[in-house]
C-alpha positions, 0 to 999 in steps of 0.5 A: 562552510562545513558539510558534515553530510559528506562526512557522514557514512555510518551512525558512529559517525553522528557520535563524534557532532555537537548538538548544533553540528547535529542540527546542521547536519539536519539542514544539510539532509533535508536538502538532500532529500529534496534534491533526490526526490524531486528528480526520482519521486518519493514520499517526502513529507514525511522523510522531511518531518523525522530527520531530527528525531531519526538523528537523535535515536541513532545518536542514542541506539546502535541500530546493529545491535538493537532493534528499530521497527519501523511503521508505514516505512516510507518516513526511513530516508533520513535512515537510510541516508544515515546507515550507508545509502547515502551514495544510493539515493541516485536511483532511489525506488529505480532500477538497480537503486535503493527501495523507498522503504525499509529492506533488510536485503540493503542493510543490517540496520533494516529489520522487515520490509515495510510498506503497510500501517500498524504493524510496528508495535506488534512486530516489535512486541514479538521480537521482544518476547523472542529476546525474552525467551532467548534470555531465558535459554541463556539463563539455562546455560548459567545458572551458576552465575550471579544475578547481575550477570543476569541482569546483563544478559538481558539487556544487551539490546534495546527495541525501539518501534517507531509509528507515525503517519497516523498508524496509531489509529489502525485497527493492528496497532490497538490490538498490539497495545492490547497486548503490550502487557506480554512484554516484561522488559525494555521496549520503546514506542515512540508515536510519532504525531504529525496530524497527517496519514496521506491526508489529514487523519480522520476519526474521533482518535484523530480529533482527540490527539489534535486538541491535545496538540493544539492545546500545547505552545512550544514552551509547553513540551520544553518544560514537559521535556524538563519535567520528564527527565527531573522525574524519570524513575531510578533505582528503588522508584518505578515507572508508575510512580514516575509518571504520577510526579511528572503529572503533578509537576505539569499540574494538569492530567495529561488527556493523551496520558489517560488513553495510554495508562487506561491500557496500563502503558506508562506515557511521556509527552509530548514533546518536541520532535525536532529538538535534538538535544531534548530526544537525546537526553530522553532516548538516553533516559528512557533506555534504560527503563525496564518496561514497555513504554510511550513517548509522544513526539511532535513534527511537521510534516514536510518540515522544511520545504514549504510547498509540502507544509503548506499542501502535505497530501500533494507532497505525501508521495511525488513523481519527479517535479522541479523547483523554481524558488518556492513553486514546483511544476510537476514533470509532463508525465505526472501532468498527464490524465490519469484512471484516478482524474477519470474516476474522481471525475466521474464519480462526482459527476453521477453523484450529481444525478444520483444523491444515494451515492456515496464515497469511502475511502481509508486516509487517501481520499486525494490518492484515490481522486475524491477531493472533488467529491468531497468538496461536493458532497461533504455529507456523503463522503467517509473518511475512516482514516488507516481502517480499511476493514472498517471501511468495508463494514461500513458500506455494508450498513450503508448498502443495507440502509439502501444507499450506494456506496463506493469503497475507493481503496488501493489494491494491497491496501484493500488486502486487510478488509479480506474478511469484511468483503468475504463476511459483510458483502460478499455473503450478504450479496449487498450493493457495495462498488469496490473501485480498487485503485493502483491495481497491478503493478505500481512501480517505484514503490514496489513490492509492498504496493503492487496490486497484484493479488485483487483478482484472486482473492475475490474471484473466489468470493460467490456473488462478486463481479469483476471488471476491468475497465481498458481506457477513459470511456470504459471507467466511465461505462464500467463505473455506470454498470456497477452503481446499477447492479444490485450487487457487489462490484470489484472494478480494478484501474492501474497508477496510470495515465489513461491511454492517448492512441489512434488504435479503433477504439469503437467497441470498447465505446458499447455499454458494459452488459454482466460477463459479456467480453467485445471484440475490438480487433478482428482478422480475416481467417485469423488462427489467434485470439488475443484476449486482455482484461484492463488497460493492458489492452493497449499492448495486444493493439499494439502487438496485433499491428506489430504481427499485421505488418508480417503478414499475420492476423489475429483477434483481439477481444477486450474480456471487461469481466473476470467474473463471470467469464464470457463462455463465447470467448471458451467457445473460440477454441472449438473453432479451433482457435488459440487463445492467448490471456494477457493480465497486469496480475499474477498468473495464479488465480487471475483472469488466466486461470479463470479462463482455463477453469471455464474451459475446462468446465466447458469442455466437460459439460460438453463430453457430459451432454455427447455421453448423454445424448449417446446413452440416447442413441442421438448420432447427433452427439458426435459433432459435440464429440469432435468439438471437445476434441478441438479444445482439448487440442488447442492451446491456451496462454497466459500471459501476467505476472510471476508468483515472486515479489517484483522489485521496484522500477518504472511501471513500464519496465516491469510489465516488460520483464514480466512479458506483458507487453507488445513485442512479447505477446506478438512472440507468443503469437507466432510461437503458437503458430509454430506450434 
């Protein structure tokens, strides 16, 4: 039996398939994906339902020359197979391996490193407009020439934006269909419909896109496929007069039609998305238009691999798991209680107790642990699809109506609702729980994913507060404290399983109280102080009991809040003290740099009161004096992450290499001590 995957080392080789060899190098890949993933984890679902209709567009393209954008680019497995990383897939999204995204630094064929939804039609707008004014350059440099060459010059590439997972509903994605007018040359948009986002997609658009696809059989998209390529424009017709026949020959006017010419977009569709010799025949075709265009296609997502058809959330994004037949058991790791369980758990418990409670999240309502609540409270919970600042603005009106509401979205997806929480919540100072899940680093799925900017950008937001919560007990407290405050609360939690140590835990069992830290750790005539925010508090532990065993003591103080600071934890330095912060966030604007600003503002205020009370002639003043000179003397360490793009590894390792781990805050101890 042939393997024409082995066969298969760039696109030119997918050139010399029939059709049927085509398909069963689709088979072969789909395998391949499964077996990989299931050892290192990735997104499989969707890589599994895009292998045709990536083998039919690099058939078609030449991906070197032309342009592919790529949308929410965890769907490129069956790409990067293609374009050369096949061998790479070993250590796919591991150290030393390949990302699970699209990444220009791994191949030519990859334009932008992609891990956020809608920003496909929009980048490929703006590429396409660069090769408009380059043609126009070019036409400078030969005015002479006729206007065939011309016409040459300015199709020398072909830009395909490919979007699915339910991208098409974003916010950024009706702002670039908007503006696809812009655009007077070639640029294909195909829309990818699968139904699914990481859960099934939300939202009137949602239902609209599903009754046109449950309308269709599959004889239905082969004669639209006929009707399309009979009737698609030649010379002397155009594009608009095209879509008019291939409407009157499917006798019906097509309702997903209608949104896109509403826009002005020619429309073709849908059709089968898994039948390679249709999209081969209509990639050929639809090149060669000279306007921006849609073409609709319909997969399944997770194709192939039952387990993920049958629960496409689960499959969405998986850790390594093994397949016995059709079952799968996650591996021990994955098994394990996470934040997420504690949170989602939780939640569901006091919404029992409290019915103006209510749940928000953006499309991963499993991912951020509300299935249960959903299940429950069907009426109080939202699920606004990839729209996260509509998430936010809609916890506004709720908090304002005087509900509850609890916003439950990843950390770098909660980065596009800046200007909601600035405008909507923060200014009105309104009731809204931000619990932001996947804060800090993330892992495998690497830069486009890690948490690592939440503090910063709301630190700065007057009225917030922020908590860190450190294991089990304290999501559970944290979370109580925030849906009791009458104002915003940004509680942050790791993709992490919950700490299962036998370090003294009892302090951090005390209720949450606004910007009080608790001392978990504390020395006898210790000279350092460590003081964490979040779960990180397992490596000062861990740490502080490295040091005791040479003889060193030292505190640990669990901070809880990075907004307000506690002031008794600055006043530690006029003890003469050294204080060492230990964050899972970049060291710029995170709880470090909070801790030095409070210092310093501090310290200030105490040389303000000592000149004060000397224009007074208090000799009292002089002790307060001293005091500032103490903590202008003492030293302050923080600990965190780098301002670079960390790459993608196991969550430990990146901790390790940005030093916030045990062995490296205990070197930092005796450096300080040294010093």
């Amino acid at each position: 039996m042939t393997n024409f995957l082995e066969q298969i080392n760039s696109p030119d080789d997918l050139k010399k398939l029939s059709v049927d060899e085509l398909n069963a190098l689709a088979g072969e890949m789909r395998e391949f994906i499964l077996d990989s993933v299931s050892k290192t984890g990735g997104h499989l679902a969707s890589s599994l339902g895009v292998v045709e209709l990536t083998l039919a567009m690099h058939c078609v393209f030449d991906f070197k020359k032309d342009k592919l954008l790529w949308d929410v680019g965890h769907q490129c497995y069956a790409h990067k197979i293609i374009t050369g990383r096949k061998d790479a897939f070993a250590r796919l999204r591991q150290s030393g391996g390949i990302s699970g995204f699209p990444n220009p630094d791994e191949s030519a064929y990859d334009q932008f490193v992609v891990g956020h939804a809608g920003t496909s039609i929009a980048t490929a707008i703006g590429m396409a407009l660069g090769e408009e004014l380059k043609t126009e350059n070019e036409k400078l440099k030969s005015e002479d020439q006729e206007r065939d060459t011309q016409y040459a010059i300015r199709h020398t590439n072909k830009i395909v934006a490919l979007i699915g997972d339910a991208s098409i509903v974003n916010g950024v994605s009706f702002e670039a269909l908007n503006n696809l007018g812009l655009v007077e040359r070639q640029l294909l948009i195909v829309l990818n419909d699968n139904s699914m986002a990481i859960d099934p997609t939300a939202g009137a658009l949602a239902k609209y896109f599903s009754k046109v696809r449950l309308s269709h059989t599959y004889e239905d998209l082969r004669r639209t496929t006929k009707n399309i390529l009979e009737h698609l424009p030649v010379i002397g017709k155009s594009v608009e007069e095209a879509v008019e026949k291939i409407k009157k020959g499917i006798r019906m006017a097509l309702p997903t039609s209608q949104m896109f010419e509403s826009l002005n977009i020619p429309y073709f569709g849908p059709v089968d998305g898994h039948d390679i010799s249709s999209l081969i025949k209509l990639f050929t075709a639809l090149a060669q238009l000279d306007s921006p265009v849609v073409l609709h296609v319909y997969t399944k997502k997770g194709k192939g691999f039952s387990p993920a058809e049958q629960d496409r959330p689960k499959f969405h994004s998986t850790g390594p798991f093994k397949m016995n037949g059709d079952l799968v058991e996650p591996d021990s790791v994955a098994a394990r209680r996470s934040f997420t369980d504690v949170f989602g758990e939780h939640l569901t418990h006091l919404a029992e107790k409290d019915k103006r409670i209510v749940a928000i999240t953006s499309a991963m309502c499993d991912g951020t642990g509300l299935g249960e609540f959903r299940s429950r409270f069907a009426d109080r919970f939202y699920d606004v699809g990839i729209a996260e600042s509509a998430a936010v603005d809609i916890a506004a009106g709720l908090a304002r109506s005087g509900l509850k509401p609890v916003v439950c979205i990843y950390s770098t997806f909660l980065q596009r609702s800046f200007d909601q929480i600035f405008q909507e919540v923060a200014l009105q100072n309104l009731p809204v729980v931000f619990c932001i899940d996947r804060s800090g680093v993330v892992g495998s799925d690497g830069p486009t994913h890690h948490g690592l900017m939440d503090i910063g950008f709301l630190r700065m937001m007057p009225n917030i507060v922020l908590v860190a919560p450190a294991d089990e007990v304290e999501l559970k407290l944290a979370l109580e404290f925030a849906l009791s405050e009458n104002r915003p609360v940004a509680l942050r939690y790791p993709k992490d399983v919950v700490p299962s140590d036998d370090f003294d835990r009892t302090a951090c069992t005390e209720s949450f109280k606004l910007g009080k830290s608790v001392v978990v750790r504390q020395g006898m005539d210790s000279a350092v102080v460590i003081v964490t925010y979040g779960s990180v508090l397992t490596e000062a532990l861990k740490a502080a009991q490295m040091l005791a065993e040479d003889g060193i003591e030292i505190d640990v103080i669990n901070a809880r809040f990075a907004a307000p600071i506690d002031e008794e934890i600055i006043s530690l330095l006029g003890q003469g003290k050294g204080i060492i912060t230990v964050e899972d966030h970049r060291l710029a604007c995170g709880f470090g740099s909070g801790l030095l600003e409070s210092a310093a503002a501090y310290s200030s205020r105490i040389l303000r009161d000592a000149y004060r009370a000397k224009q007074k002639r208090n000799m009292q003043s002089w002790p307060q004096a001293k005091r500032r000179h103490d903590i202008r003397n003492t030293g302050i360490v923080t600990l965190g992450m780098p301002k670079e793009f960390i790459k993608h590894d196991s969550r430990s390792a990146q901790l390790m290499e940005a030093s916030v781990n045990a062995d490296e805050i205990a070197r930092t101890v005796k450096e300080m001590l040294k010093a």
